[in-house]
C-alpha positions as a Markdown table, in Angstrom:
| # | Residue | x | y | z |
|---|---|---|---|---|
| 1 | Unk | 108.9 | 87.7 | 144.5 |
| 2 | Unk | 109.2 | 88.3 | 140.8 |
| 3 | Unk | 107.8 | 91.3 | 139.0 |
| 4 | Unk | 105.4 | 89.9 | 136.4 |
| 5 | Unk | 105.0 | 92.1 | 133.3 |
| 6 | Unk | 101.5 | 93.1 | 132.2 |
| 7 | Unk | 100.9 | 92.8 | 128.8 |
| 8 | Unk | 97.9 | 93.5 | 126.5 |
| 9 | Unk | 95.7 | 90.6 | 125.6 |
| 10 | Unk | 94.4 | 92.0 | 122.1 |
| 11 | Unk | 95.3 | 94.9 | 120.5 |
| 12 | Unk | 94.8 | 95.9 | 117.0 |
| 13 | Unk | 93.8 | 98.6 | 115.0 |
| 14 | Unk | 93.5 | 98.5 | 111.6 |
| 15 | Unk | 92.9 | 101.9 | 109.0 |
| 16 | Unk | 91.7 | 100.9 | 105.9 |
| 17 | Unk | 92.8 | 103.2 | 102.8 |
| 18 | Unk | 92.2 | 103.0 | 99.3 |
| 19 | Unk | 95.8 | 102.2 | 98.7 |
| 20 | Unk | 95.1 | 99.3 | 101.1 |
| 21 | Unk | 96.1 | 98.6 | 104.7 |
| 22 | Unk | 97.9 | 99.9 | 107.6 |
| 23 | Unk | 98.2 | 97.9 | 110.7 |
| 24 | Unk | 99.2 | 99.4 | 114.4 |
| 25 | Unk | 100.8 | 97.3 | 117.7 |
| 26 | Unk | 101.8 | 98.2 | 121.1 |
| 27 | Unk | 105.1 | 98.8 | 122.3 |
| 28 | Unk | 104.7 | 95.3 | 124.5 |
| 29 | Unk | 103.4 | 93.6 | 121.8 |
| 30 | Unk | 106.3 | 93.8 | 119.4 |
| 31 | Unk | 109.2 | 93.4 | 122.3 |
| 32 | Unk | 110.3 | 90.2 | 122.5 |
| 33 | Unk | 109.0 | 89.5 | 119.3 |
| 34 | Unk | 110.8 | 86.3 | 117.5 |
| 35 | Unk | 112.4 | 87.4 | 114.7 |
| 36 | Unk | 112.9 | 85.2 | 111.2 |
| 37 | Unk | 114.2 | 85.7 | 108.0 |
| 38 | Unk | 112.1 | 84.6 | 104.5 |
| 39 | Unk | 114.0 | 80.6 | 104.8 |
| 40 | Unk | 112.8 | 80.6 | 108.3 |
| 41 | Unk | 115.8 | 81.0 | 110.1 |
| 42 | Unk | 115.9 | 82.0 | 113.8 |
| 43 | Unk | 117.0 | 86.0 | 114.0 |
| 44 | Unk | 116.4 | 86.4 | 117.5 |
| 45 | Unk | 113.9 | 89.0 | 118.9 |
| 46 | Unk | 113.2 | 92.8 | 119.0 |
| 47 | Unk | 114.4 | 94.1 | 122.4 |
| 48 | Unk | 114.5 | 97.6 | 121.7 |
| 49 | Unk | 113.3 | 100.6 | 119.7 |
| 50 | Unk | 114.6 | 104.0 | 119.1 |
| 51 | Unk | 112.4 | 106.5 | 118.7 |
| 52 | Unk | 113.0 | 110.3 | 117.3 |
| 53 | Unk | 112.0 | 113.2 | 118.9 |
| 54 | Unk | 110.4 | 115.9 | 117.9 |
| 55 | Unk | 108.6 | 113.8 | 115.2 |
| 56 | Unk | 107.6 | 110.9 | 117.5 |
| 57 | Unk | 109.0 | 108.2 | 114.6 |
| 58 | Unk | 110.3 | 104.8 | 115.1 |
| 59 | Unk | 114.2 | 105.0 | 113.8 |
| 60 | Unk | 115.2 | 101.7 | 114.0 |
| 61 | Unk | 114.0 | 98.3 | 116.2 |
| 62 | Unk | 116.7 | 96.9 | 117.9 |
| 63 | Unk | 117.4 | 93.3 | 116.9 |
| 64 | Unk | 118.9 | 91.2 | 119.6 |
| 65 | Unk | 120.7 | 88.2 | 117.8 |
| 66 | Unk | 123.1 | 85.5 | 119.6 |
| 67 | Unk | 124.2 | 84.8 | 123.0 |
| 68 | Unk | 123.6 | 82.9 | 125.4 |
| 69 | Unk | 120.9 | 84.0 | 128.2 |
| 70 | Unk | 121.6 | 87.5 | 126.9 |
| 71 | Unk | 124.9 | 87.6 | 127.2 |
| 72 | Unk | 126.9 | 87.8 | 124.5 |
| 73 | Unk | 124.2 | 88.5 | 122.1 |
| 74 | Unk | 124.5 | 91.7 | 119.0 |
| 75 | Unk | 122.5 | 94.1 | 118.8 |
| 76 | Unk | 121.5 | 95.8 | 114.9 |
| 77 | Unk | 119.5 | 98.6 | 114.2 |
| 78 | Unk | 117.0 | 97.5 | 111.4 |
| 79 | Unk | 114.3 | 99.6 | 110.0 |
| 80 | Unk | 110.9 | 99.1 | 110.7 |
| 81 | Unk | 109.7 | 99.7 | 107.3 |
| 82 | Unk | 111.9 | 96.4 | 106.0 |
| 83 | Unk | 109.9 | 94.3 | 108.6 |
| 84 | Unk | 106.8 | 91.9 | 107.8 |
| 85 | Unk | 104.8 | 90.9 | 110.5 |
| 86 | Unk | 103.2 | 87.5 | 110.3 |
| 87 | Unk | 100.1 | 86.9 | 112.3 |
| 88 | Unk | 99.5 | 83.5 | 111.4 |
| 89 | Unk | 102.9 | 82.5 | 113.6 |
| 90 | Unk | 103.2 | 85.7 | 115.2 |
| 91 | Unk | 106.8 | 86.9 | 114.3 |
| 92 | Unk | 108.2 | 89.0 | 112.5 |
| 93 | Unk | 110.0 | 88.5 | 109.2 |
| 94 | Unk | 113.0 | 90.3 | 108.2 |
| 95 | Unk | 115.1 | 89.6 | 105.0 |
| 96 | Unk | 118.4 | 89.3 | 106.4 |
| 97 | Unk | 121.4 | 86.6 | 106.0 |
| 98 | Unk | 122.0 | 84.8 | 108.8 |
| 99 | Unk | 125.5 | 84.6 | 108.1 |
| 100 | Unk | 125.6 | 88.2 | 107.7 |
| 101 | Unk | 124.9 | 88.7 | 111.5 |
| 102 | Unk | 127.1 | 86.1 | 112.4 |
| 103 | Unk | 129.8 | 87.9 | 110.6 |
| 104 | Unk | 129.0 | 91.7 | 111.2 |
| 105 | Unk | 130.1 | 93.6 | 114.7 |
| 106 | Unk | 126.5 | 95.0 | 115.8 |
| 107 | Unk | 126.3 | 98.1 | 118.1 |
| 108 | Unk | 127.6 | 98.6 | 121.0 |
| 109 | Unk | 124.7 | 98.9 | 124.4 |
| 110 | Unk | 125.8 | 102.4 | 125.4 |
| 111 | Unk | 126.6 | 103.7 | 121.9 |
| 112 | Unk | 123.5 | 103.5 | 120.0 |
| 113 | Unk | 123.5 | 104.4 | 116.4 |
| 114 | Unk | 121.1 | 107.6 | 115.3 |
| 115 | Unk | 119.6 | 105.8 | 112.0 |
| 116 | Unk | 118.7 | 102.3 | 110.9 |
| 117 | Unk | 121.5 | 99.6 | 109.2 |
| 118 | Unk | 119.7 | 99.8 | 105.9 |
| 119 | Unk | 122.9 | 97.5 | 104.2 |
| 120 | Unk | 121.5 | 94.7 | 106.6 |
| 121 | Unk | 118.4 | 94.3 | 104.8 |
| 122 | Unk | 118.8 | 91.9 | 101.2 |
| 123 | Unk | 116.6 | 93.1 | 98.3 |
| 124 | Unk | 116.4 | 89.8 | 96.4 |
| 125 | Unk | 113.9 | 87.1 | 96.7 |
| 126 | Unk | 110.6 | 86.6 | 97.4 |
| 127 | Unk | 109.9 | 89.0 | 100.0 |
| 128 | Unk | 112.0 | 92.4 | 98.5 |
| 129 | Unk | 111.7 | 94.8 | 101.8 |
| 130 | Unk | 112.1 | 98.2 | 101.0 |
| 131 | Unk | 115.1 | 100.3 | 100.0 |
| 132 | Unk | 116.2 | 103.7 | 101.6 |
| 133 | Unk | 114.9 | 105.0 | 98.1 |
| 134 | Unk | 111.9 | 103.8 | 98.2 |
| 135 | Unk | 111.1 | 104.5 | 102.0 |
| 136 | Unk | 112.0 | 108.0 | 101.2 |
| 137 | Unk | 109.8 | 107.9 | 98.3 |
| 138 | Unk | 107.2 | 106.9 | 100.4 |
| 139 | Unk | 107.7 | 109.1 | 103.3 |
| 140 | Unk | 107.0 | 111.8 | 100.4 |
| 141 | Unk | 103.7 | 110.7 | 99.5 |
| 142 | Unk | 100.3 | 113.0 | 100.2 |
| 143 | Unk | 98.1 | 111.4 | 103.2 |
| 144 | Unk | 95.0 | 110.8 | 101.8 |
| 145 | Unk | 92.3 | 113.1 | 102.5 |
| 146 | Unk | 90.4 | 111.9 | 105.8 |
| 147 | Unk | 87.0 | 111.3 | 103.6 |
| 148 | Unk | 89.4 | 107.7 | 102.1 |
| 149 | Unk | 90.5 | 106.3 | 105.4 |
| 150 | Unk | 88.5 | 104.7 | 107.9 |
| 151 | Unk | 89.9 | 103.4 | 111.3 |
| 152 | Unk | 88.5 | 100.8 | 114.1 |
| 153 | Unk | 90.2 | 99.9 | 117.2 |
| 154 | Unk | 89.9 | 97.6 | 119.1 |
| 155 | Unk | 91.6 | 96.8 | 122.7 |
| 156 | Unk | 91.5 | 94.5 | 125.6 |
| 157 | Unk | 93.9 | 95.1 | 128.6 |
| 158 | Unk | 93.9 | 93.7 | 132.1 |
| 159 | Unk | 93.1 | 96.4 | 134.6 |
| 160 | Unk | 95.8 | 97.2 | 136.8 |
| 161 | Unk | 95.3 | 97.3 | 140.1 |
């Protein structure tokens, strides 16, 4: 009998700030999760995410890229701030060369790295992800008082039984 994976129908939460918007997922709603670059290119899927500790931060998501039925397939660390999500066609899109994952080693399964790739990520073209610079420029940044953002959640889950 096969163990069938709950996941959450909806869920989304959205805080609206001044500076504009912020959106939140689930862990089961981003695993799995197809995985282009800006030409449209087939990446794979996120299979994996590290998370630090004592800071509760997302490192890096793990990008599974290749193989055949899982085996065989890379694994890169990419940083979640250098990854768009489209809701339109639900993936995500990350500006990475194709070829460059072809040609690049990955990470080994039992020896995880402790930070993001950042050198994966290109910063031409139409969609310009972030830089280490400017992440840490923006990790820098003041929240804004409480009185500026607003947040609404909403969430539908099967009950488990």
């Amino acid at each position: 009998m096969k163990k069938m994976q709950e996941r959450s129908e909806v869920v989304l939460e959205r805080r609206t700030r001044t500076a504009g918007e912020e959106w939140f997922m689930s862990a089961d709603d981003i695993l799995d999760k197809k995985v282009i670059n800006p030409q449209g290119d087939d990446l794979g899927g996120i299979s994996d995410m590290r998370i630090s500790f004592p800071e509760g931060k997302v490192q890096y998501l793990v990008l599974k890229y290749g193989g055949m039925l899982g085996v065989g397939a890379k694994r890169f660390a990419v940083p979640p701030e250098a990854v768009i999500y489209r809701p339109g066609d639900d993936n995500f899109v990350v500006n990475i060369d194709k070829q460059r994952l072809d040609d690049e080693q990955g990470f080994d399964e039992d020896n995880w790295p402790r930070e993001a790739d950042f050198g994966l990520i290109q910063s031409a073209g139409a969609m310009t992800p972030p830089s280490r610079e400017e992440v840490e420029a923006v990790k820098q940044t003041e929240t804004p008082p409480p009185e500026v953002v607003t947040t609404e959640r909403v969430e539908t889950r099967p009950r488990r039984r």
